[in-house]
C-alpha positions in Angstrom: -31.2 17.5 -10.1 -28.6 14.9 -9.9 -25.5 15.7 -8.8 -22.4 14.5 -11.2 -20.2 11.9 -10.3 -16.1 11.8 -9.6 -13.7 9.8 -11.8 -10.8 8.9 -9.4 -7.9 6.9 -10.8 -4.9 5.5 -9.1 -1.6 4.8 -11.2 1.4 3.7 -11.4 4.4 0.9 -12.2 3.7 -2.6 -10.7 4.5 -2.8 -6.7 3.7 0.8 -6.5 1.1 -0.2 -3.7 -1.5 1.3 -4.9 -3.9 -1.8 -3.6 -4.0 -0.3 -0.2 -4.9 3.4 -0.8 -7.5 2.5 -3.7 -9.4 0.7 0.0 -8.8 3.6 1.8 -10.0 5.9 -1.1 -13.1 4.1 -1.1 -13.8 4.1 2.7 -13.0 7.8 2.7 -15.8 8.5 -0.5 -18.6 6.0 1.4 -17.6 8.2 4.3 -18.8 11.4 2.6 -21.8 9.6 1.3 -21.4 8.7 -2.3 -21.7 5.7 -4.2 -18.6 4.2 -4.9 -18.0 1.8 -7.9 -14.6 0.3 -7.7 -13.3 -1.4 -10.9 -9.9 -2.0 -13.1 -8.1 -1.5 -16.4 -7.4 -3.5 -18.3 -11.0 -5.0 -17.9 -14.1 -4.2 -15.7 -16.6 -5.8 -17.8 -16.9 -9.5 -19.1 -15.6 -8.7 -22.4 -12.5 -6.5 -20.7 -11.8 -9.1 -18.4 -11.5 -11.3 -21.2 -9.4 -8.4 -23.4 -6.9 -8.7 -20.1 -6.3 -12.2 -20.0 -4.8 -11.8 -23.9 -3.4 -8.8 -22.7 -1.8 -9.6 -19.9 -0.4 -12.8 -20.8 0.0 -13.7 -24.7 2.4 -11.5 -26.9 0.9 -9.4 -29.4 2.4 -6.6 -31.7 2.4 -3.5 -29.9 -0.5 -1.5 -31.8 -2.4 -4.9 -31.1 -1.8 -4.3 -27.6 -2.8 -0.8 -27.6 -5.7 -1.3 -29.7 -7.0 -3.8 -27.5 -5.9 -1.4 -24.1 -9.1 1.2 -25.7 -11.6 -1.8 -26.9 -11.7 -2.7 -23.3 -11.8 0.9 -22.1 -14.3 1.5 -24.4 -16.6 -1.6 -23.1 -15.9 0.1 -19.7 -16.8 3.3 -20.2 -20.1 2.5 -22.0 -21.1 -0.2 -19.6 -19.9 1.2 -16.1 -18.0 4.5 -16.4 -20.3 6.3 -17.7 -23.3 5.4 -16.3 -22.2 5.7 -13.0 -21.1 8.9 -13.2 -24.6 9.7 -14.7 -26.6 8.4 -11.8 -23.7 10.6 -9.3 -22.3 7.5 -8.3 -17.9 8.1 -7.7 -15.9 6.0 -9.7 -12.5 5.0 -8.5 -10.5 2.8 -10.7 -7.2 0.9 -10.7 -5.5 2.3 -14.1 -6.8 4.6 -17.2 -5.7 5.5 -20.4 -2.8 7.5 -18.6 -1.4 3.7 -17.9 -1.2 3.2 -21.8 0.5 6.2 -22.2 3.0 4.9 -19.6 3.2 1.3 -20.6 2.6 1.4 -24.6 3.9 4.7 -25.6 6.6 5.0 -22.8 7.5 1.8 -22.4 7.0 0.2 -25.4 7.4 3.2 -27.9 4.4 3.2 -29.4 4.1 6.7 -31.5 2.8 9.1 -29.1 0.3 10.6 -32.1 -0.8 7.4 -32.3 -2.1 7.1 -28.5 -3.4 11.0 -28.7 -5.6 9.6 -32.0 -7.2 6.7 -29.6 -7.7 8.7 -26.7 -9.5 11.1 -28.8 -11.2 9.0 -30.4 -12.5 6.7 -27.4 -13.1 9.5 -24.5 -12.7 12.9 -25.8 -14.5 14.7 -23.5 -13.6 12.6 -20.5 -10.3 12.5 -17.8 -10.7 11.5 -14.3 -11.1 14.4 -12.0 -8.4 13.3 -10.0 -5.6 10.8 -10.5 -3.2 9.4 -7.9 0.3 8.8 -9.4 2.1 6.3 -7.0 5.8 7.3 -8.1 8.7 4.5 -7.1 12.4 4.0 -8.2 11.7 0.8 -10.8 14.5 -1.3 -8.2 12.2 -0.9 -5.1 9.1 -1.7 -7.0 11.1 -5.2 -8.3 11.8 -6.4 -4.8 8.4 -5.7 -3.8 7.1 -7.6 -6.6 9.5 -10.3 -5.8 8.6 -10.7 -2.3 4.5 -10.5 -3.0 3.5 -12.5 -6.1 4.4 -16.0 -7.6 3.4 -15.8 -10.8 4.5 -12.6 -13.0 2.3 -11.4 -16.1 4.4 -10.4 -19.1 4.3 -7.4 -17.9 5.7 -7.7 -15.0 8.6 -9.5 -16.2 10.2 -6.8 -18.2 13.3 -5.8 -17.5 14.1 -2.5 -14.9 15.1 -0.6 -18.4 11.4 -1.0 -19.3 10.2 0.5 -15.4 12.2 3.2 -16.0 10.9 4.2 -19.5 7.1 3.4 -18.1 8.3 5.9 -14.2 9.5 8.4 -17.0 6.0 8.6 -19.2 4.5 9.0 -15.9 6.2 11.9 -14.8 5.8 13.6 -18.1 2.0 13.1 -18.0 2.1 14.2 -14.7 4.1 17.6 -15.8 1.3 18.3 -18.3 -1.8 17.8 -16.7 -2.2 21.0 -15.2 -3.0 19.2 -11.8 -5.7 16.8 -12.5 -2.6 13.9 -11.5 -1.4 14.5 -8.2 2.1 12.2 -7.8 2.7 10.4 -4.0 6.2 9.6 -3.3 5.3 6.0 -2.9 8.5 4.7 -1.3 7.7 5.9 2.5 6.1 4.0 4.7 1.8 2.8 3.6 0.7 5.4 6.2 2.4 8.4 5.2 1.1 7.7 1.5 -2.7 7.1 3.2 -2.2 10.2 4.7 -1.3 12.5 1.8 -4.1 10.3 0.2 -7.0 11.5 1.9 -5.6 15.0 2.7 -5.7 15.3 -1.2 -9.3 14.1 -1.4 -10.4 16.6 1.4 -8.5 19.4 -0.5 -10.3 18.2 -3.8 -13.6 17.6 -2.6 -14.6 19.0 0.8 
């Protein structure tokens, strides 16, 4: 009998680093012998990768853009999510639906009944089994993000009110997972984070 895969996210604002412990998340599951399939929201697929260029860089009305955050998680979950976990392969993955949450209904304000209707509607019966929360003060994450990049997605170039709204949502879906997200103080130093990284996934999974 096949064992069931793991659905590992990693979260949250931009220039949280969460880059360098998705790697060491993957060494650490190919370590314990699984599968891994790495992969990204928005996109993952052809037709997401596509749904993230519009996303990510030409302005929409804001139940456009959350419409278009689940047709491209959608696509992902019927062409690599879900599959994967079927075979037992672990999937970890750069951003879920607790990123619209953050970023639509948080930051942007879109009707939080409105995101509940969607999530329901495109994975009810699936959350990650664990989800990394990378929390950092908006201002750190900004010079970060200054320093690293030289082109900023619309995204990105919100203004530190926004970061703080999107830190906020985070927090409170956090607060009401009943565990499943575990939040890392992502301002220390990329070691100390790795290591409260894997010490989770041992305490998960081992």
């Amino acid at each position: 009998m096949i064992q069931p895969g793991r659905f590992i996210t990693f979260e949250g604002i931009d220039g949280a680093g969460k880059s360098t412990q998705i790697a060491a998340s993957i060494d650490w599951v190919r370590a314990h012998g699984h599968e891994v399939v790495q992969s990204r929201e928005p996109g993952g697929t052809a037709l997401g990768e596509k749904l993230r260029a519009l996303l990510l860089h030409e302005s929409m009305h804001l139940e456009t853009e959350a419409l278009l955050m689940f047709a491209a998680r959608r696509e992902h979950l019927a062409e690599i999510i879900e599959p994967a976990l079927a075979r037992g392969a672990w999937v970890v993955c750069d951003r879920f639906s607790d990123a619209t949450f953050a970023y639509q209904s948080g930051g942007r304000g879109l009707a939080e009944a409105k995101f509940r209707a969607l999530e329901d509607w495109v994975h009810p019966d699936l959350q990650p089994d664990l989800t990394f929360l990378f929390d950092l003060p908006p201002a750190i994450a900004a010079q970060r993000l200054a320093s690293g990049r030289e082109q900023a997605d619309r995204f990105e170039r919100e203004q530190r009110d926004f970061f703080e709204r999107v830190r906020n949502a985070y927090l409170q879906r956090a607060r009401s997972s009943n565990g499943r997200i575990a939040v890392i103080d992502s301002a220390r130093d990329p070691q100390a984070i790795c290591a409260d990284v894997l010490e989770c996934l041992e305490q998960r999974f081992s």
